[in-house]
PyMOL commands that place a pseudoatom at each C-alpha (Angstrom):
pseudoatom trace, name=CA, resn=UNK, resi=1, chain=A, elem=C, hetatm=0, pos=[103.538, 102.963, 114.584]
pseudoatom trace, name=CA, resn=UNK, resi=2, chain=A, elem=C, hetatm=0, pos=[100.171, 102.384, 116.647]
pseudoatom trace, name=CA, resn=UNK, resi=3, chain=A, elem=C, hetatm=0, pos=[100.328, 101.549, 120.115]
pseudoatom trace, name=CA, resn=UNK, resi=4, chain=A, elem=C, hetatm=0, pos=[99.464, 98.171, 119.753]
pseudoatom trace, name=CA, resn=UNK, resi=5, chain=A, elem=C, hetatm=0, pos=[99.959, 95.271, 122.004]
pseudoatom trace, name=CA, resn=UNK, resi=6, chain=A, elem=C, hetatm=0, pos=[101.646, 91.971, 121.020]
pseudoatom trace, name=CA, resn=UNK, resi=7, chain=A, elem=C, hetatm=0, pos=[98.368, 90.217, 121.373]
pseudoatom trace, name=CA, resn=UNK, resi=8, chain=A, elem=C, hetatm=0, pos=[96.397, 92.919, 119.338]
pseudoatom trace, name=CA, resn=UNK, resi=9, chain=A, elem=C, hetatm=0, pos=[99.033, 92.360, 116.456]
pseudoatom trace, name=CA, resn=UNK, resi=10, chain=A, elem=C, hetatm=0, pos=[98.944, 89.059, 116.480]
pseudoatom trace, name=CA, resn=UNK, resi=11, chain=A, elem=C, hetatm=0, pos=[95.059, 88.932, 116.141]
pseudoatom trace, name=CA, resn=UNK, resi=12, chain=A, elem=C, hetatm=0, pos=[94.802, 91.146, 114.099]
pseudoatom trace, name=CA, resn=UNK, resi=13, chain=A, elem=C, hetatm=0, pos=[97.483, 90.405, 111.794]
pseudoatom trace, name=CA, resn=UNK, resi=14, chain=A, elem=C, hetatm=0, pos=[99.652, 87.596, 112.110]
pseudoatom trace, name=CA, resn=UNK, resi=15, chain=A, elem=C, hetatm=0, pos=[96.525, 84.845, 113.289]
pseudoatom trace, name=CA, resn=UNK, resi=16, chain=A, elem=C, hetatm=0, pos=[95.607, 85.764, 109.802]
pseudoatom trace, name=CA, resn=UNK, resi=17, chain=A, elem=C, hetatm=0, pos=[98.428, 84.412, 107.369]
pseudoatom trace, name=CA, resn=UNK, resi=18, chain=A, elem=C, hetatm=0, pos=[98.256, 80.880, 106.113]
pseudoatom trace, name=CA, resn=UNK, resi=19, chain=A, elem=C, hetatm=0, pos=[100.035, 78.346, 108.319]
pseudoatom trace, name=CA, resn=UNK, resi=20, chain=A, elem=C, hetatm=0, pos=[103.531, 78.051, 106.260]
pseudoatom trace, name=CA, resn=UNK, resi=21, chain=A, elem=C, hetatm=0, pos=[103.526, 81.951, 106.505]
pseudoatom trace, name=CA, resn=UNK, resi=22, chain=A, elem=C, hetatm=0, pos=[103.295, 82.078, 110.303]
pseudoatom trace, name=CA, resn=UNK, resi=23, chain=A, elem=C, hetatm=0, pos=[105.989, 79.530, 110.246]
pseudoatom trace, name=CA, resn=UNK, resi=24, chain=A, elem=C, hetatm=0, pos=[108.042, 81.502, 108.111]
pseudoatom trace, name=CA, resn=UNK, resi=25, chain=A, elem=C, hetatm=0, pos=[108.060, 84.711, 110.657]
pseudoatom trace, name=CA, resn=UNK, resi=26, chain=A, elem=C, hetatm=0, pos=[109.092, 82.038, 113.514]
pseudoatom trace, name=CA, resn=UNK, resi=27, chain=A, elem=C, hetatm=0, pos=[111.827, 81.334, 111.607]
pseudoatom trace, name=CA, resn=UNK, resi=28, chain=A, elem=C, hetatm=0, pos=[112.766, 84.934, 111.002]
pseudoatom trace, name=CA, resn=UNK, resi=29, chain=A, elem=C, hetatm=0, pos=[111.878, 86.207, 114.512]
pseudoatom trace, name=CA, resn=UNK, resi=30, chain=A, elem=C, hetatm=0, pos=[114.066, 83.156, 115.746]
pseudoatom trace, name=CA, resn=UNK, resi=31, chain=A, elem=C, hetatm=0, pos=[117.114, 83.877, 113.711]
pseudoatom trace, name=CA, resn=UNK, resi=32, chain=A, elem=C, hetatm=0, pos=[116.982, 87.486, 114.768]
pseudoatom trace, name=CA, resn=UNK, resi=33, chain=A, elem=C, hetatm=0, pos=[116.853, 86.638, 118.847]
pseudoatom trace, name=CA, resn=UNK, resi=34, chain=A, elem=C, hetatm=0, pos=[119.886, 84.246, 117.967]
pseudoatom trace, name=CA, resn=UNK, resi=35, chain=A, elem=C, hetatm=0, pos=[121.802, 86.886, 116.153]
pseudoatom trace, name=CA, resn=UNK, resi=36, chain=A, elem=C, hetatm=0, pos=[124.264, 88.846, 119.057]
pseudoatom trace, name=CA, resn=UNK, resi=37, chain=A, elem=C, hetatm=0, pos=[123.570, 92.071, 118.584]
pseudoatom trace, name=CA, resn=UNK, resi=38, chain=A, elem=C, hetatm=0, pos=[126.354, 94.286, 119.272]
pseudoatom trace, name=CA, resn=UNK, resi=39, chain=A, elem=C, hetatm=0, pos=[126.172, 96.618, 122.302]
pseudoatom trace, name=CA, resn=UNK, resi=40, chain=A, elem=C, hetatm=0, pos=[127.899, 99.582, 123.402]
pseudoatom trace, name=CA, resn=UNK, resi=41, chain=A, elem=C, hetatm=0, pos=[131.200, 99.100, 125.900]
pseudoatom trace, name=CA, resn=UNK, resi=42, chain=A, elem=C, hetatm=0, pos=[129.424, 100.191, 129.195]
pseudoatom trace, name=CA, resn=UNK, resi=43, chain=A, elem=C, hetatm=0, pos=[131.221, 103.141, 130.709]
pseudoatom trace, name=CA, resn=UNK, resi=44, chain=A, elem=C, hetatm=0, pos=[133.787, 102.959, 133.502]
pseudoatom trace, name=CA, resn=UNK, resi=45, chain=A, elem=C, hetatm=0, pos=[132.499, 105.170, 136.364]
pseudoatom trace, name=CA, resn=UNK, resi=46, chain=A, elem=C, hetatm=0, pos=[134.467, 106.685, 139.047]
pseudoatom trace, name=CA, resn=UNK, resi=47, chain=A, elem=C, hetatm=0, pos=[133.433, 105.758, 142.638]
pseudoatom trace, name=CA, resn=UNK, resi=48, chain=A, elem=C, hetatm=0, pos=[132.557, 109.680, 143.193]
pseudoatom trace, name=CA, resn=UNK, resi=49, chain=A, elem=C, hetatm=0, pos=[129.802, 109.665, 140.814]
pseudoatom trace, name=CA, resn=UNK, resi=50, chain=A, elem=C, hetatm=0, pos=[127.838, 107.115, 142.780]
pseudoatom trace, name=CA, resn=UNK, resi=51, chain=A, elem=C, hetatm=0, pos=[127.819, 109.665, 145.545]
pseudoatom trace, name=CA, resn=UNK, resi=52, chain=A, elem=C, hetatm=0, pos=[124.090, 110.121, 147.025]
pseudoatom trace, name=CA, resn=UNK, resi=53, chain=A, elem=C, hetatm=0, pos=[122.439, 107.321, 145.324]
pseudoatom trace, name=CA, resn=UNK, resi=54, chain=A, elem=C, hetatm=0, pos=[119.978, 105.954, 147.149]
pseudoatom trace, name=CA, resn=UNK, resi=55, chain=A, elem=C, hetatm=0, pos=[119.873, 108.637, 149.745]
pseudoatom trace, name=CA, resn=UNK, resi=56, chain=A, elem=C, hetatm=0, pos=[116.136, 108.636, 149.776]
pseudoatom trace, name=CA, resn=UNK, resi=57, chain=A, elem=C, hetatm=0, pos=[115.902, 104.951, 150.890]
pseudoatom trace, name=CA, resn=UNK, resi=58, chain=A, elem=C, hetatm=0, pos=[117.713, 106.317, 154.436]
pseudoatom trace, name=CA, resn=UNK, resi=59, chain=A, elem=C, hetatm=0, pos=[115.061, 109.104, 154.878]
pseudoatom trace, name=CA, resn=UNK, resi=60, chain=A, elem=C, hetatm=0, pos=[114.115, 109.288, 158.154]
pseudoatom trace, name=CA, resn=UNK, resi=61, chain=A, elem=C, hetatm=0, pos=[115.834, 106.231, 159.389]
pseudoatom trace, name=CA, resn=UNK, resi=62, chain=A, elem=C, hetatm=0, pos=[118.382, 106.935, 162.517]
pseudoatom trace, name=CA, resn=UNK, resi=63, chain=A, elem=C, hetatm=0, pos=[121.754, 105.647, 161.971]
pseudoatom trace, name=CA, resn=UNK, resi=64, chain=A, elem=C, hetatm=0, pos=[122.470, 104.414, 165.393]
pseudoatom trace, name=CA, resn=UNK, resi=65, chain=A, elem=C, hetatm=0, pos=[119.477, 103.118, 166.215]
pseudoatom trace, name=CA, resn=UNK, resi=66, chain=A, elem=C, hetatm=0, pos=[119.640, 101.096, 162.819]
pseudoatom trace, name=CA, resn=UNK, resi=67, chain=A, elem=C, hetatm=0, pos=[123.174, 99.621, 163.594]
pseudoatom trace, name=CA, resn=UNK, resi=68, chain=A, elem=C, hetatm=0, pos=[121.811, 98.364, 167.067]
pseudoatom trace, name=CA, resn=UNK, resi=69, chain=A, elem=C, hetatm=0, pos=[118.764, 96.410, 165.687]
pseudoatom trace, name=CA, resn=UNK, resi=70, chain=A, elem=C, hetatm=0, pos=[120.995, 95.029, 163.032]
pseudoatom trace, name=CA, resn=UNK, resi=71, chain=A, elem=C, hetatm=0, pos=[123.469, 93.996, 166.316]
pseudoatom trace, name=CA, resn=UNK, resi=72, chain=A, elem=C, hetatm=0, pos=[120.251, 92.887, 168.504]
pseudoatom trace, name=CA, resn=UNK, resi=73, chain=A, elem=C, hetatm=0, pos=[119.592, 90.450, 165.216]
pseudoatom trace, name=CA, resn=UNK, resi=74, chain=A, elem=C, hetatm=0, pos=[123.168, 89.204, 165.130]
pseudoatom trace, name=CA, resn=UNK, resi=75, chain=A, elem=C, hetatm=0, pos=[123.312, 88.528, 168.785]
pseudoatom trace, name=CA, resn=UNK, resi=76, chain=A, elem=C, hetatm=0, pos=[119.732, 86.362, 168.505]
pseudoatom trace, name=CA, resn=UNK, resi=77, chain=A, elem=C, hetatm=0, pos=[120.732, 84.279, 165.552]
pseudoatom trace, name=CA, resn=UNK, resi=78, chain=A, elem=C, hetatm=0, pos=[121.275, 80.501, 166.358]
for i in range(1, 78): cmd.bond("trace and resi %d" % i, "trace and resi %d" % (i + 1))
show_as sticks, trace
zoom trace
């Protein structure tokens, strides 16, 4: 299929069928996002396999010094 965008399709294709026709894909288009579509179980993951994520976020960022802003904060709050 072409890359097309929604819009592109639509003017170029759907704008174009009588009235009762466009209504007629509504319809269809609006049974099919009612209709539950069956997905697969998601997959239990161990606690080891999250390991590392999000490492990069921490780059460069000093431990200590980040757990005594975070305490300067607390001690300011109202």
């Amino acid at each position: 299929m072409n890359p097309t965008t929604v819009e592109q399709l639509y003017e170029q294709q759907i704008k174009l069928l009588p009235a009762a026709e466009r209504l007629r894909l509504v319809a269809i288009i609006t049974r099919d996002l009612a209709t539950p579509t069956v997905t697969a179980k998601p997959r239990l993951r161990r606690l080891l396999e999250l390991e590392g994520l999000g490492a990069g976020i921490w780059e460069g960022i000093d431990a200590q010094e980040y757990v005594n802003d975070l305490r300067k904060e607390w001690d300011s709050r109202p």
